[in-house]
Backbone atoms as SQL, in Angstrom:
CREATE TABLE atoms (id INTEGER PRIMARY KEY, chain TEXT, resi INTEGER, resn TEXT, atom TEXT, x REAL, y REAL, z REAL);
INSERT INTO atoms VALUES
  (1, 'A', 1, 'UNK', 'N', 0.861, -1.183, 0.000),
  (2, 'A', 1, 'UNK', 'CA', 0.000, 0.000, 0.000),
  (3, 'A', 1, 'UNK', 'C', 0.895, 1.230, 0.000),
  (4, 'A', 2, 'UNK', 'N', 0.502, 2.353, -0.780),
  (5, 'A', 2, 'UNK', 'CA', 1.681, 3.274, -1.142),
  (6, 'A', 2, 'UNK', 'C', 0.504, 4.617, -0.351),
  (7, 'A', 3, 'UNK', 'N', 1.574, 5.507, -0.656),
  (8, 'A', 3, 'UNK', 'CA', 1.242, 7.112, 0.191),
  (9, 'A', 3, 'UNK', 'C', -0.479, 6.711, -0.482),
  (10, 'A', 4, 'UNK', 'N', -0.431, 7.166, -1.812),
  (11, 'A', 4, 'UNK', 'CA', -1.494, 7.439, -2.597),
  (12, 'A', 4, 'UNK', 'C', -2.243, 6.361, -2.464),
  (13, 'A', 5, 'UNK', 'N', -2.245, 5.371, -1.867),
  (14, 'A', 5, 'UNK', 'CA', -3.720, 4.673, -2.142),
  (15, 'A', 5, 'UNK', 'C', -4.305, 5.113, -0.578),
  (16, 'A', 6, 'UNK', 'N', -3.521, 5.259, 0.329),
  (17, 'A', 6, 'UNK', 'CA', -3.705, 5.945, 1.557),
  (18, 'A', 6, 'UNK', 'C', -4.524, 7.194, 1.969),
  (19, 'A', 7, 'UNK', 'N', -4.070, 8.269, 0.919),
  (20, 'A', 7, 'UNK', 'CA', -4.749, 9.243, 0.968),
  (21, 'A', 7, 'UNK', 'C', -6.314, 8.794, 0.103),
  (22, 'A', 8, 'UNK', 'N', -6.206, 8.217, -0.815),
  (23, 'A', 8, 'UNK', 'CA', -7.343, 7.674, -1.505),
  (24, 'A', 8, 'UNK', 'C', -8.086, 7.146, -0.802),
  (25, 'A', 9, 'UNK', 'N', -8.050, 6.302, 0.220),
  (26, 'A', 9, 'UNK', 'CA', -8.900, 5.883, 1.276),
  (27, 'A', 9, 'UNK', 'C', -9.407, 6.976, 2.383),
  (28, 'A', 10, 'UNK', 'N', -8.392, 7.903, 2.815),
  (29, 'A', 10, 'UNK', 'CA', -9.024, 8.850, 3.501),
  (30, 'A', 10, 'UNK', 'C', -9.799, 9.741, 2.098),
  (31, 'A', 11, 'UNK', 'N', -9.648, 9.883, 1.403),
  (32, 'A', 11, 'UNK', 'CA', -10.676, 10.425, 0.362),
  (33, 'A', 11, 'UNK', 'C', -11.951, 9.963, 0.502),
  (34, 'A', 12, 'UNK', 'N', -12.226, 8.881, 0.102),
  (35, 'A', 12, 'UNK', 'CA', -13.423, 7.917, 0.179),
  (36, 'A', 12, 'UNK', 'C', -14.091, 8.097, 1.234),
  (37, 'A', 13, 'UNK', 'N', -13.073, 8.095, 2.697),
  (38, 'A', 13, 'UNK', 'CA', -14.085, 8.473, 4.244),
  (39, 'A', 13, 'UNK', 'C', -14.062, 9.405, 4.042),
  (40, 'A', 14, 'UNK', 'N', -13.763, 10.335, 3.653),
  (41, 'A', 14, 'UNK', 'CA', -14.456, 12.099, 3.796),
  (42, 'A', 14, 'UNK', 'C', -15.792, 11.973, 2.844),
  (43, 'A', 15, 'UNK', 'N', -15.289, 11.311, 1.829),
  (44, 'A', 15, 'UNK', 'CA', -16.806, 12.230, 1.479),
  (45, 'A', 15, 'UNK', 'C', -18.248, 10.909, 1.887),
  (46, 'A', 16, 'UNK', 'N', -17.555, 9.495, 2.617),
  (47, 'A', 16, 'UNK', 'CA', -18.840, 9.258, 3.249),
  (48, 'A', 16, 'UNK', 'C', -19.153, 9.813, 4.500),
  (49, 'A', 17, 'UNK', 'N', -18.036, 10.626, 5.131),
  (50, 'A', 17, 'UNK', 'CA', -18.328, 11.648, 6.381),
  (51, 'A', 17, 'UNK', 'C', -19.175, 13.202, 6.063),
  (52, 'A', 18, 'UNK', 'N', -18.741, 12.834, 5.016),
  (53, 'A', 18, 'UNK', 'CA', -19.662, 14.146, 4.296),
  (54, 'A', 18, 'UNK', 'C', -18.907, 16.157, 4.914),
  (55, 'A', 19, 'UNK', 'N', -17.807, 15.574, 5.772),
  (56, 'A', 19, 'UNK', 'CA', -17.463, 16.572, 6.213),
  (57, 'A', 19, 'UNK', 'C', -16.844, 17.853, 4.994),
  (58, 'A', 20, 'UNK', 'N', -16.377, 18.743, 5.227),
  (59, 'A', 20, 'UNK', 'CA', -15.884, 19.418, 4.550),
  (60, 'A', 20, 'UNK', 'C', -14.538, 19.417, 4.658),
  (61, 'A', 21, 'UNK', 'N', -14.116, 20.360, 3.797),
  (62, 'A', 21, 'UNK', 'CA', -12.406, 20.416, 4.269),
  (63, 'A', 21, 'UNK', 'C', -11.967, 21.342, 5.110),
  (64, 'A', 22, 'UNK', 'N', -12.858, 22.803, 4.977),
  (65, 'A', 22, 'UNK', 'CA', -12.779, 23.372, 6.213),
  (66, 'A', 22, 'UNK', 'C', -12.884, 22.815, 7.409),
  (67, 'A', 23, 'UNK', 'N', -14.045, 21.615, 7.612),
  (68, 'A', 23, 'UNK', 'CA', -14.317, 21.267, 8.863),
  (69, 'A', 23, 'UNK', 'C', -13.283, 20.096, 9.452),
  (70, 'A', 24, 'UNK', 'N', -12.610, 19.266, 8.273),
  (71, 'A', 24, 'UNK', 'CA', -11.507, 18.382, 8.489),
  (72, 'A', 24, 'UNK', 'C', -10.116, 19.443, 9.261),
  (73, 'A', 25, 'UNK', 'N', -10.066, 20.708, 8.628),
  (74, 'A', 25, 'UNK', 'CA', -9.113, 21.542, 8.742),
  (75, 'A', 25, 'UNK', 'C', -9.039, 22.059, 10.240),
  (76, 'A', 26, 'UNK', 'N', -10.076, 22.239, 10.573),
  (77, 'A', 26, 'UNK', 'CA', -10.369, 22.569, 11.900),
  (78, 'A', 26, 'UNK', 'C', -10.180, 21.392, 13.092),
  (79, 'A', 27, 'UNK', 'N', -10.907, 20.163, 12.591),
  (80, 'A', 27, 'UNK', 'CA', -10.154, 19.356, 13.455),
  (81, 'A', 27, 'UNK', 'C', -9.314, 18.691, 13.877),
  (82, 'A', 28, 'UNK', 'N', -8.527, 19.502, 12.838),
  (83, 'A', 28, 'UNK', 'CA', -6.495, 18.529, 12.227),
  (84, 'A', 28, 'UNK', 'C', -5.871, 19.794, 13.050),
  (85, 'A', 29, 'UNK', 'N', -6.377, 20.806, 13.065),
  (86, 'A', 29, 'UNK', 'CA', -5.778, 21.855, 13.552),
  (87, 'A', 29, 'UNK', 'C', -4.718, 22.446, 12.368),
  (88, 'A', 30, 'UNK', 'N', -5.487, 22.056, 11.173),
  (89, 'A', 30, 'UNK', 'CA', -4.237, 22.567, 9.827),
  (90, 'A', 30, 'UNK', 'C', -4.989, 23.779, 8.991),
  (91, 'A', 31, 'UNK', 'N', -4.196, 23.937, 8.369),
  (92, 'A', 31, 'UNK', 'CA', -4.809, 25.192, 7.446),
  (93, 'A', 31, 'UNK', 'C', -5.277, 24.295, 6.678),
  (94, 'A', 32, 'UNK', 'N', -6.530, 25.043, 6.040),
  (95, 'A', 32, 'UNK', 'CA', -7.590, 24.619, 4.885),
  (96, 'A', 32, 'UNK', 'C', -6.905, 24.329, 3.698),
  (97, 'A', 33, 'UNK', 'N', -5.712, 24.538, 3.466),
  (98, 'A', 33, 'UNK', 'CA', -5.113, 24.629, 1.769),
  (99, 'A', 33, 'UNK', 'C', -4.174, 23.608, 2.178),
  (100, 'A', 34, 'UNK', 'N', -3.601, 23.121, 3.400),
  (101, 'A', 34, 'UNK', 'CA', -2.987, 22.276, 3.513),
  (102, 'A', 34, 'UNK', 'C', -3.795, 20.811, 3.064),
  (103, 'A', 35, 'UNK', 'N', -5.261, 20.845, 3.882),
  (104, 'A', 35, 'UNK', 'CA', -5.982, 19.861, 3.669),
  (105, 'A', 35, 'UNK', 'C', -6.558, 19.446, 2.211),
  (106, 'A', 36, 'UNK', 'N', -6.894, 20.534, 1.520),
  (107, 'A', 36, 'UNK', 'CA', -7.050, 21.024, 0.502),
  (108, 'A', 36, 'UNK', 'C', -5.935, 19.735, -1.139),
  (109, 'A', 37, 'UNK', 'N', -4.512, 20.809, -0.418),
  (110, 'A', 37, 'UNK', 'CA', -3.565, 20.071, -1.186),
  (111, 'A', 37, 'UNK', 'C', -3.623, 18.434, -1.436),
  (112, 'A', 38, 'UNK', 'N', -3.510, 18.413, -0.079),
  (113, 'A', 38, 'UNK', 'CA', -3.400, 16.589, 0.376),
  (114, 'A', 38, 'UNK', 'C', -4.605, 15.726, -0.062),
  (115, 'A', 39, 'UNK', 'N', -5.659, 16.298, 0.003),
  (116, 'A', 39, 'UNK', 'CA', -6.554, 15.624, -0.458),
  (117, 'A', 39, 'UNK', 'C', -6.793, 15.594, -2.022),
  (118, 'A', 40, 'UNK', 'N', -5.955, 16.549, -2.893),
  (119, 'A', 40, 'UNK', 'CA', -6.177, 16.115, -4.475),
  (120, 'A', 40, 'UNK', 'C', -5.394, 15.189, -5.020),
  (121, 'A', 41, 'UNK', 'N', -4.094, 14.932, -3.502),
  (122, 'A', 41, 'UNK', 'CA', -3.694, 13.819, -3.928),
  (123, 'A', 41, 'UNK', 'C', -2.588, 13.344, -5.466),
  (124, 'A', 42, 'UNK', 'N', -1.947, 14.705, -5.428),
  (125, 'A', 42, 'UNK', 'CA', -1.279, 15.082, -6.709),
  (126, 'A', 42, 'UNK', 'C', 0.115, 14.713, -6.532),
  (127, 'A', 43, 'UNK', 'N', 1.026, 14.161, -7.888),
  (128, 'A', 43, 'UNK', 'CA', 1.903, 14.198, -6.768),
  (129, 'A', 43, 'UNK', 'C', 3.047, 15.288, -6.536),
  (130, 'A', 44, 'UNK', 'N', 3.964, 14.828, -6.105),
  (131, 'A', 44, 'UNK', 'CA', 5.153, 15.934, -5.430),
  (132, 'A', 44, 'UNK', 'C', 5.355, 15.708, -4.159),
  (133, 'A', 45, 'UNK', 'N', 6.082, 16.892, -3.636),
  (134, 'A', 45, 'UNK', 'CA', 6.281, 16.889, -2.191),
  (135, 'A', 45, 'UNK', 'C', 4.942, 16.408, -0.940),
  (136, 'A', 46, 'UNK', 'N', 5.191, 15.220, -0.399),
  (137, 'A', 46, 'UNK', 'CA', 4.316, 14.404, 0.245),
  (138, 'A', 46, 'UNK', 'C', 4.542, 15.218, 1.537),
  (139, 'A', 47, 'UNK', 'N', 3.587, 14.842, 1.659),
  (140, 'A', 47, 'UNK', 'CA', 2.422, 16.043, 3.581),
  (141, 'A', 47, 'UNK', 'C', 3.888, 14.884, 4.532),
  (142, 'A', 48, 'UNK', 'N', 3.731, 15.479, 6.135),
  (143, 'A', 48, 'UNK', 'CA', 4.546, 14.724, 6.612),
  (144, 'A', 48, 'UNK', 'C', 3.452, 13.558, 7.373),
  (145, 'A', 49, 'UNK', 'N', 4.063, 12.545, 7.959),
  (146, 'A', 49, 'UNK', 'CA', 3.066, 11.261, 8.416),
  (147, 'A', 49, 'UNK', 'C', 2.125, 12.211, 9.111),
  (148, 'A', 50, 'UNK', 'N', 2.321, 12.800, 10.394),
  (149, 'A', 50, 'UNK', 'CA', 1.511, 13.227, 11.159),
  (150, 'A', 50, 'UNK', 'C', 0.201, 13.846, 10.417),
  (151, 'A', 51, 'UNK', 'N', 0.466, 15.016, 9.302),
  (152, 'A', 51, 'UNK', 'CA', -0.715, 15.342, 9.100),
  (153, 'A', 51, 'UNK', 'C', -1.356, 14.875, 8.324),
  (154, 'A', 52, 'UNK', 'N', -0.882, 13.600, 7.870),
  (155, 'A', 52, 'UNK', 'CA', -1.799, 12.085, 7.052),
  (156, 'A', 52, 'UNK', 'C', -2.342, 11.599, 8.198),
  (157, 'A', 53, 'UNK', 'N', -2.164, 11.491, 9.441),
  (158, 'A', 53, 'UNK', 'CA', -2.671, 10.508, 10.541),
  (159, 'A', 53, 'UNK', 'C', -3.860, 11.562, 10.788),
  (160, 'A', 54, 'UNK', 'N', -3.359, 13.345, 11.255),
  (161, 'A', 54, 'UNK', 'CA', -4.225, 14.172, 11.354),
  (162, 'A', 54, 'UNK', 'C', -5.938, 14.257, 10.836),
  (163, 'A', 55, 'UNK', 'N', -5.685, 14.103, 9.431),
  (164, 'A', 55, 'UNK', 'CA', -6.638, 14.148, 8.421),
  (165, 'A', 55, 'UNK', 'C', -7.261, 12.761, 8.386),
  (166, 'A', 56, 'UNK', 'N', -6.847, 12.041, 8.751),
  (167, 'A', 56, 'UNK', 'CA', -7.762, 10.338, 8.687),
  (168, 'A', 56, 'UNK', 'C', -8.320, 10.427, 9.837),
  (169, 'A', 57, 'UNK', 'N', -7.944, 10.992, 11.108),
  (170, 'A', 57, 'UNK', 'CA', -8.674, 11.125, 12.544),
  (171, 'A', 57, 'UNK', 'C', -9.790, 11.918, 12.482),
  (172, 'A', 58, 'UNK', 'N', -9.598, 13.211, 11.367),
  (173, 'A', 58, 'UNK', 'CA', -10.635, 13.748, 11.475),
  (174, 'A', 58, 'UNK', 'C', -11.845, 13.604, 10.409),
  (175, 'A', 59, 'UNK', 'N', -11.372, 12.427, 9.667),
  (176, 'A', 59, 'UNK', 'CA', -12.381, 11.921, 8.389),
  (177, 'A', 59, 'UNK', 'C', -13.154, 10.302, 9.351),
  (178, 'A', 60, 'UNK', 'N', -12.632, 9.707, 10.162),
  (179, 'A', 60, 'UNK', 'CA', -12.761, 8.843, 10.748),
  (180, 'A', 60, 'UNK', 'C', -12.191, 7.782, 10.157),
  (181, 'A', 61, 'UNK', 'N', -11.081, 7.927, 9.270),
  (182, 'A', 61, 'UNK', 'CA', -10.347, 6.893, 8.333),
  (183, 'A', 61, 'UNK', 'C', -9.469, 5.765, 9.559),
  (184, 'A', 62, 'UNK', 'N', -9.738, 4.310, 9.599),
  (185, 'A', 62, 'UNK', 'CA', -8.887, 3.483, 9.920),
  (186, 'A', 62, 'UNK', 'C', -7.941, 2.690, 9.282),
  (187, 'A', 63, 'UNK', 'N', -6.792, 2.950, 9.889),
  (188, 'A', 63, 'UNK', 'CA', -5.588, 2.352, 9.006),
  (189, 'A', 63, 'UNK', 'C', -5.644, 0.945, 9.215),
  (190, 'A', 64, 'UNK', 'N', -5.701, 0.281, 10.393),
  (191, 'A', 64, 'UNK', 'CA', -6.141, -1.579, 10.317),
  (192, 'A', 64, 'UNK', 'C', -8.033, -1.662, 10.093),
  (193, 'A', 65, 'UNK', 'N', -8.348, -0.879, 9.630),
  (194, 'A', 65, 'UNK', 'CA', -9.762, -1.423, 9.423),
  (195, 'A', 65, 'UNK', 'C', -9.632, -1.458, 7.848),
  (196, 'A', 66, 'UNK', 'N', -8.854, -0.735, 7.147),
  (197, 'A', 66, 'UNK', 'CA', -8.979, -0.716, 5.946),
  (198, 'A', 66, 'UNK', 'C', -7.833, -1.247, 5.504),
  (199, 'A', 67, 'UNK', 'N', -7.494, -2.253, 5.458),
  (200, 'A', 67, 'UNK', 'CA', -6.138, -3.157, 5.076),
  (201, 'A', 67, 'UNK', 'C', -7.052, -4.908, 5.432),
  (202, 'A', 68, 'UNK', 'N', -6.251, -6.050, 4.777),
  (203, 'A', 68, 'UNK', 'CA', -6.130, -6.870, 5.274),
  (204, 'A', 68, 'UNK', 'C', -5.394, -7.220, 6.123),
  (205, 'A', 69, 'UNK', 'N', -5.221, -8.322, 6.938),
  (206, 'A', 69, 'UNK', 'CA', -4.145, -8.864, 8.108),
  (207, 'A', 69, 'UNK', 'C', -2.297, -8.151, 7.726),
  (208, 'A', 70, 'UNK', 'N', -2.847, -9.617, 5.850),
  (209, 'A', 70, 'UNK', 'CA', -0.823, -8.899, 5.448),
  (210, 'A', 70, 'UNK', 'C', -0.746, -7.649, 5.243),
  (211, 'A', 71, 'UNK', 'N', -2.178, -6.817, 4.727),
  (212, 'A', 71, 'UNK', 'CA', -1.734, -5.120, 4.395),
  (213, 'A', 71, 'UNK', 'C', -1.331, -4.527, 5.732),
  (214, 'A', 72, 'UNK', 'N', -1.557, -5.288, 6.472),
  (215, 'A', 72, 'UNK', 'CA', -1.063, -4.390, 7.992),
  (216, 'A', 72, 'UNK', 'C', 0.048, -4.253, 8.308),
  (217, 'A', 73, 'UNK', 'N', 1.214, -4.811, 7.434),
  (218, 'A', 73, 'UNK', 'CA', 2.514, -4.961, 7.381),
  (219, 'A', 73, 'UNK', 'C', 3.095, -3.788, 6.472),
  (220, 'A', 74, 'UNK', 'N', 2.305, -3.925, 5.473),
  (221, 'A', 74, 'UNK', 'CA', 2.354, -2.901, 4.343),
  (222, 'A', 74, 'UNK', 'C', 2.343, -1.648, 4.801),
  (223, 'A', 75, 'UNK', 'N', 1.416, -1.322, 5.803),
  (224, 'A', 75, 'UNK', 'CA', 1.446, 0.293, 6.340),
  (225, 'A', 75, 'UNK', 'C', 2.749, 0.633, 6.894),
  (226, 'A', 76, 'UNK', 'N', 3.402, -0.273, 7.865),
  (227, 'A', 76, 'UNK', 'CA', 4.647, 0.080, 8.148),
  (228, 'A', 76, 'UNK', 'C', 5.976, 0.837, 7.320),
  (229, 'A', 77, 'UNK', 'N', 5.691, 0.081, 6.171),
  (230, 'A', 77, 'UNK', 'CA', 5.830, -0.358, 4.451),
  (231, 'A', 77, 'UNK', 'C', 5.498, 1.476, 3.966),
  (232, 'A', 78, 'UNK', 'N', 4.713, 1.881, 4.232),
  (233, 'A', 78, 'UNK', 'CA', 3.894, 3.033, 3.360),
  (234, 'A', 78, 'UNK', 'C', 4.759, 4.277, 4.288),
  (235, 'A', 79, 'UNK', 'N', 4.678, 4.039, 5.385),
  (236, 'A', 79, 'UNK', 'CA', 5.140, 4.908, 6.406),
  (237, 'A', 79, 'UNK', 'C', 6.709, 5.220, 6.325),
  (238, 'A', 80, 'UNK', 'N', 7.274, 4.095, 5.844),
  (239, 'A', 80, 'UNK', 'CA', 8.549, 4.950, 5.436),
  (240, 'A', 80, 'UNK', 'C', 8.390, 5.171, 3.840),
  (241, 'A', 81, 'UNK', 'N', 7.805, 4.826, 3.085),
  (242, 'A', 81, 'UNK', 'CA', 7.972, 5.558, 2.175),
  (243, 'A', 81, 'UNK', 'C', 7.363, 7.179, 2.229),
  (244, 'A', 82, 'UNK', 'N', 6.619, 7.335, 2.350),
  (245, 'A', 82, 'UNK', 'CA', 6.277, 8.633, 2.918),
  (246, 'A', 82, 'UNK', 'C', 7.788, 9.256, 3.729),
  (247, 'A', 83, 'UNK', 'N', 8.178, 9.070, 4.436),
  (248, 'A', 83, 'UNK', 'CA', 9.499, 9.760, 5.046),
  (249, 'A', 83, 'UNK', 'C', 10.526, 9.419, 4.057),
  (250, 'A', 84, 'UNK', 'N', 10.618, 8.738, 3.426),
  (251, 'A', 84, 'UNK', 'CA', 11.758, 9.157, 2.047),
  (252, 'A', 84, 'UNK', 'C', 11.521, 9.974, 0.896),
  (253, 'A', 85, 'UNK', 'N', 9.860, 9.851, 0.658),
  (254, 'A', 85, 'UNK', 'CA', 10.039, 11.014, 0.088),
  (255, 'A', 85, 'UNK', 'C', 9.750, 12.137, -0.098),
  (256, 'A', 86, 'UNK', 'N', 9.586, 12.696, 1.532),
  (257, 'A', 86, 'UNK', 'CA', 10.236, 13.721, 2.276),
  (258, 'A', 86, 'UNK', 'C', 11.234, 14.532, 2.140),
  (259, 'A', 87, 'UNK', 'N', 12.393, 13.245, 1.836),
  (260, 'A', 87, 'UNK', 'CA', 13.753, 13.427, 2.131),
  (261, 'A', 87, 'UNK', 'C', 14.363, 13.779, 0.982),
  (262, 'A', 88, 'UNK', 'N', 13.770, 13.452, -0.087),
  (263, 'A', 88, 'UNK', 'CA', 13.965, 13.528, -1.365),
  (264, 'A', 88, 'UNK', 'C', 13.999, 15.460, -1.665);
């Protein structure tokens, strides 16, 4: 499971949360254009883990609810890729 299918899943729970992005923004404690960005999901310079964890807390996105057993290995897996390419 890579950055992008990640954010794609918190995609999917937002809009069955029906929330907004202002209102995700508010409860990430992030700016609206941050949430904004991350959620079109484009690529380039990747958000850091935290405000991927941020934005799934406030969409109600679960990272072992939405994986199988082995994808649960995979997140570990996703999580450094995300911090490499960071680093990049």
């Amino acid at each position: 499971m890579k950055a992008k299918e990640i954010i794609s899943g918190i995609v999917d729970q937002k809009e069955r949360s029906g929330k907004t992005n202002q209102q995700i923004a508010d409860e990430a404690n992030l700016a609206k254009g941050t949430v904004d960005r991350i959620l079109q999901n484009k690529p380039g310079q990747g958000p850091s883990l935290q405000t991927v964890v941020d934005i799934a807390n406030a969409v109600g996105y679960d990272f072992a609810g939405n994986t199988s057993a082995e994808g649960l290995s995979l997140i570990a897996q996703t999580i450094m890729d995300i911090y490499e390419d960071r680093l990049r």
